[in-house]
N, C-alpha and C positions, 0 to 999 in steps of 0.2 A: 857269701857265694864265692869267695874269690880262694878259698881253701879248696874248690873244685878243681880250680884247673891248675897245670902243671905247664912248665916249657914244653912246646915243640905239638901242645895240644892244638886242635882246628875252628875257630869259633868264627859266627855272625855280627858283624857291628850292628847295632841295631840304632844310632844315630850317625848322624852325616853331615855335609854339607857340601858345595860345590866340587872342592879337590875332593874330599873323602868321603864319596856317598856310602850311605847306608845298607846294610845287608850285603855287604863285601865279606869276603870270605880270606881271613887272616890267618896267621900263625902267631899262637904267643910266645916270645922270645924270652920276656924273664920280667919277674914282678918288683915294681920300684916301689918303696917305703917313703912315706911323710920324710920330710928331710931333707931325701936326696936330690940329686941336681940331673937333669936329663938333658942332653944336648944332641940340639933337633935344627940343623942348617946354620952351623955356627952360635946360634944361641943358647947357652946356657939358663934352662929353666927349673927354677927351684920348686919340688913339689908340695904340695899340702894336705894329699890325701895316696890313698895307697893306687894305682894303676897299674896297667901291665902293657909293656913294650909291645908295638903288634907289625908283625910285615903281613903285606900283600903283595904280589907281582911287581908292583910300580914304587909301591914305597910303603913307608914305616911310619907311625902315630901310638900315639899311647892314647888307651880307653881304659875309665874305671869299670870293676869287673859287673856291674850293674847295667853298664850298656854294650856288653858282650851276651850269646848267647850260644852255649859251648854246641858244640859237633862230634859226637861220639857217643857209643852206643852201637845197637841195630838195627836200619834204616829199611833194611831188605821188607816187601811187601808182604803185608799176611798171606795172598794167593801164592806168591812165588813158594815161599817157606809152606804151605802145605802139601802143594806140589810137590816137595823134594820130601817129604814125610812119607808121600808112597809109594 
């Protein structure tokens, strides 16, 4: 899944917890590889699986892309889009 998305795409977290609830609406910033080191409040965290950088309004977290759920596409309602059909 994580070949879907790209920087700067809009997606849903779909886990959480008290700082970072769930079905927050992110941006992902740039995708980290097993290896690398991510530094989140001073701390330097070494990774071990692939994730992707995320902000929201208040702040930043990385999610692997299995508990994201991408935003894009056509949302517009089927009444509306008939509507403009005629």
């Amino acid at each position: 899944m994580c070949q879907n998305f790209k920087p700067g795409d809009l997606a849903l977290t779909l886990v959480g917890n008290d700082r970072y609830p769930s079905m927050t609406q992110v941006e992902l910033v740039e995708m980290l590889q097993p290896g690398d080191v991510w530094l989140h409040r001073g701390l330097e965290i070494p990774l071990v699986k692939v994730v992707w950088v995320c902000r929201s309004r208040y702040w930043e977290m990385i999610y692997q892309p299995k508990d994201l759920m991408p935003l894009h596409g056509d949302f517009t309602h089927e009444q509306q889009k008939a509507k403009e059909a005629v």
